[in-house]
C-alpha positions in Angstrom: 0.0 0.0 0.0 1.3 3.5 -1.0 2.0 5.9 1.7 -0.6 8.3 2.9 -0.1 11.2 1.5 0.3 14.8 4.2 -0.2 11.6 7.2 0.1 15.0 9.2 -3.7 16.5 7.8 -2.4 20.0 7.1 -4.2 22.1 5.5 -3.5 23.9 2.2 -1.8 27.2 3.7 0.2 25.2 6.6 1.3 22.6 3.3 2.3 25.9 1.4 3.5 27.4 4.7 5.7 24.6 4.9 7.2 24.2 1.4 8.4 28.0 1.9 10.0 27.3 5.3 11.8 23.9 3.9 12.6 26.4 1.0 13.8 29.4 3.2 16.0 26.9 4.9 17.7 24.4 2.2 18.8 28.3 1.0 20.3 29.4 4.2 22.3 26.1 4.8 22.3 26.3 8.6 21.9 23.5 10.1 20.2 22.8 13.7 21.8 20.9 16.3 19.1 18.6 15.8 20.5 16.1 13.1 18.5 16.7 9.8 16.8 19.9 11.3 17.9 23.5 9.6 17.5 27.1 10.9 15.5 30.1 9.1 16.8 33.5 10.5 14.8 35.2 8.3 12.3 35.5 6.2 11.6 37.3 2.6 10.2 40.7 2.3 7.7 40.6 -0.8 7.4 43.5 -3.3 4.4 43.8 -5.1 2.7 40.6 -5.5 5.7 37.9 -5.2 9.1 37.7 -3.2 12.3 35.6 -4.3 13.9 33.1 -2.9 17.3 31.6 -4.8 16.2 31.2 -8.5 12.5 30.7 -7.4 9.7 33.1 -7.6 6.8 32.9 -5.3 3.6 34.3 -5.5 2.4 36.7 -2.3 -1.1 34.6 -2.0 0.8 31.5 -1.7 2.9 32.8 1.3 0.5 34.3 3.7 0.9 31.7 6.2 4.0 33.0 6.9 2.8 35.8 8.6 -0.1 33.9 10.2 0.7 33.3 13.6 -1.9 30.4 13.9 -0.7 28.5 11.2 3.4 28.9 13.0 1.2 27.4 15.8 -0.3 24.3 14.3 3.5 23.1 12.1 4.5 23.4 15.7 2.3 21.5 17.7 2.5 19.0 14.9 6.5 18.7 15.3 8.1 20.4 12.2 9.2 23.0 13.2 9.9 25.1 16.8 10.1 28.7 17.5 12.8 30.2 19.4 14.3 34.1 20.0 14.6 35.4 16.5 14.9 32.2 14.6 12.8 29.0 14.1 14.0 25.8 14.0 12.3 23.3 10.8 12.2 20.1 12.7 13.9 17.0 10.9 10.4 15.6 10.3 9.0 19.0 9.1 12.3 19.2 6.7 11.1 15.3 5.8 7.4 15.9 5.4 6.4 15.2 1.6 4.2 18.6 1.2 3.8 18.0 -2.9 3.8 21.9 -3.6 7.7 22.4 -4.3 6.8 22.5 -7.8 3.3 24.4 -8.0 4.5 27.2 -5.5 8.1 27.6 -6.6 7.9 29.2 -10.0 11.3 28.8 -12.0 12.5 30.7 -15.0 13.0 29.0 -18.0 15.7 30.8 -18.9 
């Protein structure tokens, strides 16, 4: 039998929420002391209607749960990520969790 797919039950903006952070973090390279867990110091500023991050562009609609306190609360509670002083850590399982956006939210160039 195939695995479930999102086992976890997120919803769409916590599965888009969590693309972005596994995004934010595979481009900051710093990893947690947890093994398989990665820090995000920061996170992207849009202008106008979409923000960058590396080659990708994103669209603003699909990030608004990164400013959405409740939806930083549920990826928590569920385990992928924690919050601490000025960072948040993306858990090894929320680095791990199969959100099946990368490619419908991450909009690459073909050039």
């Amino acid at each position: 039998m195939a695995p479930k797919k999102n086992p976890a039950n997120l919803n769409p903006l916590q599965l888009k929420t969590l693309t972005l952070l596994q995004e934010i973090a595979r481009l900051e390279d710093t990893p947690a002391e947890e093994e398989g867990a990665f820090t995000v110091t920061s996170l992207p500023h849009a202008h106008g209607n979409h923000f960058h991050l590396g080659h990708a562009v994103v669209s603003g609609k699909d990030a608004t749960g990164l400013s959405n306190d409740a939806v930083w609360t549920i990826l928590e509670r569920k385990g992928m990520l924690r919050r601490e002083p000025g960072k948040a850590i993306i858990t090894a399982q929320g680095m791990a969790y199969e959100t099946g956006l990368r490619d419908a939210i991450l909009h690459h160039s073909d050039h």
